[in-house]
N, C-alpha and C positions, 0 to 999 in steps of 0.2 A: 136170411142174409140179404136178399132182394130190398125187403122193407125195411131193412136197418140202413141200407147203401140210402133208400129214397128218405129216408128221415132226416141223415146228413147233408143232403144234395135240399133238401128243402130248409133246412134252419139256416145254412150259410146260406143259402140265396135271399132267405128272409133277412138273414143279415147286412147282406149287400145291401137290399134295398130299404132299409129301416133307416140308413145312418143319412145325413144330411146331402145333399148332391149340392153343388157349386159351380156352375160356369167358370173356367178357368178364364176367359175372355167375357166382359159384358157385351149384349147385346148394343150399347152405345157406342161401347168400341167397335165395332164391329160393322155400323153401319156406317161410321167417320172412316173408316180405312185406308180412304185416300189420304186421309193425313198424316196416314205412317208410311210411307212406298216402302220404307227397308226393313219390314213389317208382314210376310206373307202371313196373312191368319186366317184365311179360307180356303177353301178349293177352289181355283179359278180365280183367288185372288181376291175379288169382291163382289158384293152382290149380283152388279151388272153381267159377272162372269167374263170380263176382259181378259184375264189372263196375258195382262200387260202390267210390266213395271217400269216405270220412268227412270228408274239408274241409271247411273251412265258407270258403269263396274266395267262390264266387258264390253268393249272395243272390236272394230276392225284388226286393229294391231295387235291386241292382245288376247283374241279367243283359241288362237292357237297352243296357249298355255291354259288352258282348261284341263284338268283332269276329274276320273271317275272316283269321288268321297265315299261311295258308298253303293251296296249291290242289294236287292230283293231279292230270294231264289223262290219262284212261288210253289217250286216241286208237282208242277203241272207242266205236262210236255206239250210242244206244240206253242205257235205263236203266241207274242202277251203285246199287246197293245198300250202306249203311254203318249202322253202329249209331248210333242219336238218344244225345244229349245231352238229359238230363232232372234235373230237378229233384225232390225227396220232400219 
């Protein structure tokens, strides 16, 4: 049973990595980024790692209508750490 389970676990893996892989982002986009601000396509944003976006979406006036679009539950107790959302 054991090596019937690892034969399946091995052909589909080989399958997985048999079939063509594609960047869904090119590397040139990717290194342009500032030329898309309304555009997050990395972690931290861009290579420099700014983790700044020039919009001008939310306001002084209007971050008080911000609301929560979506939750992670990571099913791990105890603190979870993420980056704030701030305003300049």
């Amino acid at each position: 049973m054991m090596k019937r389970n690892m034969l399946w676990l091995s052909l589909g893996l080989a399958g997985l990595c048999s079939g063509s892989v594609s960047a869904q982002v090119s590397f040139e986009r990717l290194r342009k980024t500032i030329q898309e601000p309304h555009n997050w396509l990395m972690y931290s944003g861009d290579y420099a790692a700014r983790r700044y976006s020039t919009l001008e979406q939310i306001k002084r006036d209007n971050v008080h209508r911000l609301a929560v679009q979506w939750v992670f539950q990571t099913g791990t107790p105890g603190p979870f750490e993420c980056t704030p959302l701030l305003q300049r």
